[in-house]
N, CA, C and O atoms as a Tinker XYZ file with bonds, in Angstrom:
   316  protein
     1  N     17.177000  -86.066000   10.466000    73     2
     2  CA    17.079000  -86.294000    9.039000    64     1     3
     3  C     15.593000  -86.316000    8.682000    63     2     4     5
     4  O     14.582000  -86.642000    9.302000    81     3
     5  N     15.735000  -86.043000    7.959000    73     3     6
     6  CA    13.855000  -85.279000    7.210000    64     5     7
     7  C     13.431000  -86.964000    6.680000    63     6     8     9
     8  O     14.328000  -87.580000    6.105000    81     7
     9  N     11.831000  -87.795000    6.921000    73     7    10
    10  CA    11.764000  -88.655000    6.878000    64     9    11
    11  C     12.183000  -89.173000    5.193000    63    10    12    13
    12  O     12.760000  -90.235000    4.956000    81    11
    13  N     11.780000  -88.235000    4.197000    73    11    14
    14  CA    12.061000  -88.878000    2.602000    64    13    15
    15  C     13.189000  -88.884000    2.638000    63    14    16    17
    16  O     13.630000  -89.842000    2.003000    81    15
    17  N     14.013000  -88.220000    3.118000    73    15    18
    18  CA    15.666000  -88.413000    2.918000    64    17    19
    19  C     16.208000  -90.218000    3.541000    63    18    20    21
    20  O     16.915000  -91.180000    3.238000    81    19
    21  N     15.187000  -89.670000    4.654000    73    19    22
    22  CA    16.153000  -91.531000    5.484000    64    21    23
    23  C     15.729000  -92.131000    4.869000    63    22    24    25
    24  O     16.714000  -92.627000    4.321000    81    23
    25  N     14.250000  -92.910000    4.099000    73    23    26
    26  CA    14.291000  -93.504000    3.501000    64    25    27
    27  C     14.651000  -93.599000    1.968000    63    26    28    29
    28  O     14.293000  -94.612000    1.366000    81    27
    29  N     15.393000  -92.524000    1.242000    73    27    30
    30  CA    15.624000  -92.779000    0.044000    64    29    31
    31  C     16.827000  -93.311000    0.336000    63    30    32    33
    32  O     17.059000  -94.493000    0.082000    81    31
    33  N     17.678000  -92.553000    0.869000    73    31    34
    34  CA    19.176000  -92.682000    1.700000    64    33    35
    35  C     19.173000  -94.602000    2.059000    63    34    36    37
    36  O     20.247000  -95.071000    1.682000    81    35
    37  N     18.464000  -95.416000    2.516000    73    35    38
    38  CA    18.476000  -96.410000    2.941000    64    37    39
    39  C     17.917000  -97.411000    1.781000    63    38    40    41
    40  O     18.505000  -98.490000    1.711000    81    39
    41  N     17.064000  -97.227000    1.045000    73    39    42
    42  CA    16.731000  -97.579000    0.222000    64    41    43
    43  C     18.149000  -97.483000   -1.554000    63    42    44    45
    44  O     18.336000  -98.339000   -2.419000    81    43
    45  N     18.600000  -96.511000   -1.437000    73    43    46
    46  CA    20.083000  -96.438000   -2.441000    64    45    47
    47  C     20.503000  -97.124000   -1.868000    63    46    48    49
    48  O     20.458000  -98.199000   -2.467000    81    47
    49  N     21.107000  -97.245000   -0.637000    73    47    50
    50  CA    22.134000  -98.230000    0.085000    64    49    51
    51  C     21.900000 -100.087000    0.497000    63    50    52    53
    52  O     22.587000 -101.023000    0.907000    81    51
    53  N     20.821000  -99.884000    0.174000    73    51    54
    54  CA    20.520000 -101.351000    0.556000    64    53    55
    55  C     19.989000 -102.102000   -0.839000    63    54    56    57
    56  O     19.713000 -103.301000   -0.869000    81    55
    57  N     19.885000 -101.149000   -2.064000    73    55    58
    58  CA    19.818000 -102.052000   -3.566000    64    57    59
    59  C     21.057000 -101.977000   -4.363000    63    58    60    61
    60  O     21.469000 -102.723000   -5.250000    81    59
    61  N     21.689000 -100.627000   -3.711000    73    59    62
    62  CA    23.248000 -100.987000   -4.539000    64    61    63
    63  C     23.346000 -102.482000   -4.911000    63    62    64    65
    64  O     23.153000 -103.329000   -4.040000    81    63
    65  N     23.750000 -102.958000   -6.655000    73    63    66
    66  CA    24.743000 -104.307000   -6.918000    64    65    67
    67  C     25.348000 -103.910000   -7.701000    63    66    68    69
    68  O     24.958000 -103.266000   -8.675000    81    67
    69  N     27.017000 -104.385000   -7.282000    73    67    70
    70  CA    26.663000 -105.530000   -5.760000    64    69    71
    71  C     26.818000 -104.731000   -4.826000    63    70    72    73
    72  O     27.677000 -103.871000   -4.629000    81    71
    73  N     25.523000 -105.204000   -3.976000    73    71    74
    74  CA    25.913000 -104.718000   -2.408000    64    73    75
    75  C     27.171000 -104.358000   -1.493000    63    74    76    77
    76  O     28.164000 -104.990000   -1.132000    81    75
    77  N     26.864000 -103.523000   -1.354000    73    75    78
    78  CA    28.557000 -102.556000   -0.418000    64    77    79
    79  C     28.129000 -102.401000    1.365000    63    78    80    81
    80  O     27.125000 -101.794000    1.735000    81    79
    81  N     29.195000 -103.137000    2.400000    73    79    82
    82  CA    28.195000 -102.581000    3.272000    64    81    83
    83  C     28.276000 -100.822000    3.595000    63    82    84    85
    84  O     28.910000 -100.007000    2.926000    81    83
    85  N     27.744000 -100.644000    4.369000    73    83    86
    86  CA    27.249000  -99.376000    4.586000    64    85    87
    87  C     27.175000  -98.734000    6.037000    63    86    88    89
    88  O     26.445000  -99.537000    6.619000    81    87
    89  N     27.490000  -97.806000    6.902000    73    87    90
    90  CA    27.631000  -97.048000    7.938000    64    89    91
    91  C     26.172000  -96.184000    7.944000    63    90    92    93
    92  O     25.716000  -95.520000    7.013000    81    91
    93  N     25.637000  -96.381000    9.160000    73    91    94
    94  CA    24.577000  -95.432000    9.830000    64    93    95
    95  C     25.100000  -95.252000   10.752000    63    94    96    97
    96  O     25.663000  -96.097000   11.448000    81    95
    97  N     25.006000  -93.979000   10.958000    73    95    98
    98  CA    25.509000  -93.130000   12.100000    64    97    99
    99  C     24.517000  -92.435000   13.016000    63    98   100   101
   100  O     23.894000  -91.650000   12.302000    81    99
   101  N     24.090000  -92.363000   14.252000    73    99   102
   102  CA    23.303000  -91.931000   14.993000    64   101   103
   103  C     23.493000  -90.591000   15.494000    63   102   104   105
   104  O     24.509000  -89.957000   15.206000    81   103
   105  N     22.663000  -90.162000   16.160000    73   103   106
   106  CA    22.729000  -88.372000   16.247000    64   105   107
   107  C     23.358000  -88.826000   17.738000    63   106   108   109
   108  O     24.029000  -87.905000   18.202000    81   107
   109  N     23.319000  -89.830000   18.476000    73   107   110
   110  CA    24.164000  -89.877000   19.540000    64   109   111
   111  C     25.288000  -89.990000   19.089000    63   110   112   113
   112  O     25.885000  -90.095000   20.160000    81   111
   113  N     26.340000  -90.075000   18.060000    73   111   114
   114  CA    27.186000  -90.644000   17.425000    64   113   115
   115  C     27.888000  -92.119000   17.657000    63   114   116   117
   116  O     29.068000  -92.402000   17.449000    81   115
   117  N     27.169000  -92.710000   17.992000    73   115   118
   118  CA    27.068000  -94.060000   18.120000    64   117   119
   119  C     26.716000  -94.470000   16.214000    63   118   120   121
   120  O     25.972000  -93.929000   15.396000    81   119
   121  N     27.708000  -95.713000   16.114000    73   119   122
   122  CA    27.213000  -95.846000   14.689000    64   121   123
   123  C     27.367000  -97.490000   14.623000    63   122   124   125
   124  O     27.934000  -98.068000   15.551000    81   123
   125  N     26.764000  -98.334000   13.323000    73   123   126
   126  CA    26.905000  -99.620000   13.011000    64   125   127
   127  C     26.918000  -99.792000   11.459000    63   126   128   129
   128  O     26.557000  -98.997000   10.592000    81   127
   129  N     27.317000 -100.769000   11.376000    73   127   130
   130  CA    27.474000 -100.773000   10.041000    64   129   131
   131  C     26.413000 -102.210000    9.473000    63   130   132   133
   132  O     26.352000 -103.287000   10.067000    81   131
   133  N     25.632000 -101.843000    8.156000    73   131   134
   134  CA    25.135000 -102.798000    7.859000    64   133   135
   135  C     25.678000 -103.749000    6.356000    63   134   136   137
   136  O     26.026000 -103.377000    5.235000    81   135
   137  N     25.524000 -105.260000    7.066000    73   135   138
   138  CA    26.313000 -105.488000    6.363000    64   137   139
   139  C     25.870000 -106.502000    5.200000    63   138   140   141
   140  O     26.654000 -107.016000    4.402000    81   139
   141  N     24.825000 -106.653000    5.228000    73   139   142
   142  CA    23.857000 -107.465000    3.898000    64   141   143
   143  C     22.322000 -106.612000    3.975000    63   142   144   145
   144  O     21.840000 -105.838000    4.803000    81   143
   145  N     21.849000 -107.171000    2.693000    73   143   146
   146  CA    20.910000 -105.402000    2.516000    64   145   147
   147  C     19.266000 -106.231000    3.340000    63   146   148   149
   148  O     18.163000 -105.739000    3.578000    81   147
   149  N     19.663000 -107.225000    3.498000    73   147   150
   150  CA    18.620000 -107.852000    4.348000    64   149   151
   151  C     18.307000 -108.012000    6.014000    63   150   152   153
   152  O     17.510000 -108.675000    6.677000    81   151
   153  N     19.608000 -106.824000    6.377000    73   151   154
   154  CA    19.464000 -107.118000    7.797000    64   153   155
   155  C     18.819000 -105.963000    8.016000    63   154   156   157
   156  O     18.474000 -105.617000    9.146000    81   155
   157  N     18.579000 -105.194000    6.835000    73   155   158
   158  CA    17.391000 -103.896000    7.457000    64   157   159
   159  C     16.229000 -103.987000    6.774000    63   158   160   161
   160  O     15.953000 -104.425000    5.657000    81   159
   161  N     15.261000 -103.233000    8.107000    73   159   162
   162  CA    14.127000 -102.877000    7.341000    64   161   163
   163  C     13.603000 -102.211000    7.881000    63   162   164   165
   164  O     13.549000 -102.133000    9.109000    81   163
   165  N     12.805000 -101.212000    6.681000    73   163   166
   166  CA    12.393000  -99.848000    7.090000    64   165   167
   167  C     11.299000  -99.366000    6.457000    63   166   168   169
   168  O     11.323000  -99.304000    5.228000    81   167
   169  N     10.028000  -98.898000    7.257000    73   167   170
   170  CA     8.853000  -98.323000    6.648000    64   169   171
   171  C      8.528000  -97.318000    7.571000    63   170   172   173
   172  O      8.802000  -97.270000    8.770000    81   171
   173  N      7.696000  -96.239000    6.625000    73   171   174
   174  CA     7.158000  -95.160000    7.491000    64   173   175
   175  C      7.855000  -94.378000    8.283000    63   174   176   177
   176  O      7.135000  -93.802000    9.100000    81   175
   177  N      9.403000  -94.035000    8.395000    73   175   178
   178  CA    10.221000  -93.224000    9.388000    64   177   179
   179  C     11.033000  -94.166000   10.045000    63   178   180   181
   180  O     12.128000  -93.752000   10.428000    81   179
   181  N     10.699000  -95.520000   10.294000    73   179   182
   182  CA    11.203000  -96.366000   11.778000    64   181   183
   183  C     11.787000  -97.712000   10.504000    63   182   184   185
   184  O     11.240000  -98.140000    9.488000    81   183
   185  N     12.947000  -98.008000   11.084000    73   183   186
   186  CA    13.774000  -98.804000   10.633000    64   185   187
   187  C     14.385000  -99.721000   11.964000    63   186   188   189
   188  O     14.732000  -99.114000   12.977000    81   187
   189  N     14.510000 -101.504000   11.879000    73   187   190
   190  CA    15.192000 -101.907000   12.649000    64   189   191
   191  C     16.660000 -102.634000   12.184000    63   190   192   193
   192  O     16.710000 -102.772000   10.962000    81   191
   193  N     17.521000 -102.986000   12.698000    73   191   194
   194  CA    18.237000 -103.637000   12.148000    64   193   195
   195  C     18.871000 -104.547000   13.113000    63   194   196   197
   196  O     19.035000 -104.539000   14.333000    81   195
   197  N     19.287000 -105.643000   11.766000    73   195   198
   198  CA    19.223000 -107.388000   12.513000    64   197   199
   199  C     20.659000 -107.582000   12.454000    63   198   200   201
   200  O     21.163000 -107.851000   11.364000    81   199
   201  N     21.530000 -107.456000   13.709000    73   199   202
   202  CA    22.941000 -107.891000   13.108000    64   201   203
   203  C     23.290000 -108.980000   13.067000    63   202   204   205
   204  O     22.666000 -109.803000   13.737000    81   203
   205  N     24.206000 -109.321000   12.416000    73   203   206
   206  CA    24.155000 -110.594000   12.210000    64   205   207
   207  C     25.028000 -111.562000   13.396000    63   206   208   209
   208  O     25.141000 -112.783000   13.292000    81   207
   209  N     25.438000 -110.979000   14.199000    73   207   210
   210  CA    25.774000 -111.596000   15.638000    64   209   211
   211  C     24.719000 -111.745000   16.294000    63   210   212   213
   212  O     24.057000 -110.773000   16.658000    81   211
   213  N     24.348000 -113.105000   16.581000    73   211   214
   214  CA    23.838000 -113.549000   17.851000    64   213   215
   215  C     21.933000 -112.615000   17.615000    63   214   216   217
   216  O     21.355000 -112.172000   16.623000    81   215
   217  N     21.633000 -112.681000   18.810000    73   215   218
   218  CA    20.331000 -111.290000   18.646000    64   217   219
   219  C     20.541000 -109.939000   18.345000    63   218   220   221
   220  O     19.513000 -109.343000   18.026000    81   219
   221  N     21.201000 -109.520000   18.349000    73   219   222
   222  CA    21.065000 -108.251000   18.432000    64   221   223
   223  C     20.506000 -107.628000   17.535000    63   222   224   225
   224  O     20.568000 -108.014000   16.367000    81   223
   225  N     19.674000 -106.253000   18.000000    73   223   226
   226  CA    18.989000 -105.790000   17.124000    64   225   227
   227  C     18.473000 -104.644000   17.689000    63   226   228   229
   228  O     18.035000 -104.671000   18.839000    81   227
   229  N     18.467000 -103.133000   16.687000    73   227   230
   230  CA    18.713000 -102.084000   17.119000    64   229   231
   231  C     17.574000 -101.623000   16.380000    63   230   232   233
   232  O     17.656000 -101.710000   15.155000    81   231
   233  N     15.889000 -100.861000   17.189000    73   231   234
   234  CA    15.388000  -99.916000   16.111000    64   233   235
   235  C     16.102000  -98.419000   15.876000    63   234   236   237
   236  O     17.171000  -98.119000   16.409000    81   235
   237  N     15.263000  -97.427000   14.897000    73   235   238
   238  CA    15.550000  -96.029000   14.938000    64   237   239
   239  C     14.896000  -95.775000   14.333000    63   238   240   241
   240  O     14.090000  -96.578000   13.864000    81   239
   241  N     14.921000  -94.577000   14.059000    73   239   242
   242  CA    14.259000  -93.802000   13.236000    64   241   243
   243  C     15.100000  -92.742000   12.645000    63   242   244   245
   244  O     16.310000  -92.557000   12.777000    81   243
   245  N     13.861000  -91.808000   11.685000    73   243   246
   246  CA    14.463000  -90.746000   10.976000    64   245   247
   247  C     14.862000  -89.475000   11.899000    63   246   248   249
   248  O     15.297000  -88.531000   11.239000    81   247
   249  N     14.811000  -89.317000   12.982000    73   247   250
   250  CA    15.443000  -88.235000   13.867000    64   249   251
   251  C     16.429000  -88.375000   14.458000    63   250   252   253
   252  O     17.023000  -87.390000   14.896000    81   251
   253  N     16.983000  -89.898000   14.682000    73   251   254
   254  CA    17.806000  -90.436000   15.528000    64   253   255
   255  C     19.202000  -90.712000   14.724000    63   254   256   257
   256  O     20.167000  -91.201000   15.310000    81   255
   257  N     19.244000  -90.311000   13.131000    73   255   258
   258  CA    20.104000  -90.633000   11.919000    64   257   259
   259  C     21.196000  -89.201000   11.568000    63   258   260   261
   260  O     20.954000  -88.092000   11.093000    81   259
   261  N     22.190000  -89.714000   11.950000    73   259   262
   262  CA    22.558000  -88.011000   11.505000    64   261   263
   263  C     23.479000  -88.307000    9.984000    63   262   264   265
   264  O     24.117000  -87.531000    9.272000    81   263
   265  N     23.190000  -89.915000    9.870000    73   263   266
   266  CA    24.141000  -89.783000    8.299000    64   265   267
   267  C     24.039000  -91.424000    7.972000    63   266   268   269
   268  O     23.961000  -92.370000    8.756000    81   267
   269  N     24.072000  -91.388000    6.407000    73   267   270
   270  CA    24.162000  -92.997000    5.650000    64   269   271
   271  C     25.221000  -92.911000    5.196000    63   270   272   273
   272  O     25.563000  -91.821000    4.739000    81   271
   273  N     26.007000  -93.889000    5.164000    73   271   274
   274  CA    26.993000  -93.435000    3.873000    64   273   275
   275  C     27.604000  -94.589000    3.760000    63   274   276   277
   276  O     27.171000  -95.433000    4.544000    81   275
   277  N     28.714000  -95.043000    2.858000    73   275   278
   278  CA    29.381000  -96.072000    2.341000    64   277   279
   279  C     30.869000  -96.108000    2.714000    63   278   280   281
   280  O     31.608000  -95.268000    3.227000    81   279
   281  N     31.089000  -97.563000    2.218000    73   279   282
   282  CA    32.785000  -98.015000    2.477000    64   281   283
   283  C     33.201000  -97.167000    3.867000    63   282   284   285
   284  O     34.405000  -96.924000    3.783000    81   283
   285  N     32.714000  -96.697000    4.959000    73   283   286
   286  CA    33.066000  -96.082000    6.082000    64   285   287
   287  C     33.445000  -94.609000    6.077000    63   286   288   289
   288  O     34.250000  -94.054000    6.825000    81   287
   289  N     32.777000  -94.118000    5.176000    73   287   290
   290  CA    32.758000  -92.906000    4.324000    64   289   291
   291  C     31.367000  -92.114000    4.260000    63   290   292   293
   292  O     30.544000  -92.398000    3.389000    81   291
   293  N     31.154000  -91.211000    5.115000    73   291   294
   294  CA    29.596000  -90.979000    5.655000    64   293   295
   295  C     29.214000  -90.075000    4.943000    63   294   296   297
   296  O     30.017000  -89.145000    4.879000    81   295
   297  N     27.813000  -89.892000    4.060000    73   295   298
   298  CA    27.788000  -88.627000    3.146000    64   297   299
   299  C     26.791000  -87.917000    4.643000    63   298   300   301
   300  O     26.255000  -88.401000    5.640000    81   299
   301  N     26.940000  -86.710000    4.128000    73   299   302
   302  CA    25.760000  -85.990000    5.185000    64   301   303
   303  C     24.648000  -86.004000    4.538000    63   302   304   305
   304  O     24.526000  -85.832000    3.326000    81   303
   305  N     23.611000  -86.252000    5.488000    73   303   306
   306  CA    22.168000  -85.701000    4.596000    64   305   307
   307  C     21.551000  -84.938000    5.519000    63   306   308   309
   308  O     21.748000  -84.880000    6.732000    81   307
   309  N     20.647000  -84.253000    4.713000    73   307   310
   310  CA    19.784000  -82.773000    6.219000    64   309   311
   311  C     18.966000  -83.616000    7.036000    63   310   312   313
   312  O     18.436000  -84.710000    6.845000    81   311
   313  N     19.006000  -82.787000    8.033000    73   311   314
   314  CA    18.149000  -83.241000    9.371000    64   313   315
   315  C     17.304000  -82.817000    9.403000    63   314   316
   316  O     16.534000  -83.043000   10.336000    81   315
């Protein structure tokens, strides 16, 4: 995903109100869902996210994204 895309893409999804959670999907197709707009954060290409179980916590980036999307419903965006 081209870096202005991941972050506009993440940035729509995390000011939606009211907040909806939201599906990132990885180019491994490994995916998580985020589920308050405060468990991410993202500057410059690289985004981490804080789940809300226990530690866990996953970085990425804009190459590693093959899609944002909502209600478990993934829009595509270019790579």
């Amino acid at each position: 995903m081209l870096q202005a895309n991941f972050e506009r893409s993440l940035r729509r999804f995390t000011r939606r109100r009211p907040f909806r959670p939201f599906v990132v999907e990885l180019t491994s197709g490994s995916q998580f869902f985020v589920q308050h707009p405060e468990a991410l954060a993202f500057y410059n290409g690289i985004a981490v996210y804080l789940a809300s179980e226990g530690d866990d916590y996953m970085y990425f980036d804009h190459h590693t994204v093959a899609r944002v999307g909502g209600n478990g419903k993934s829009s595509r965006q270019e790579k």
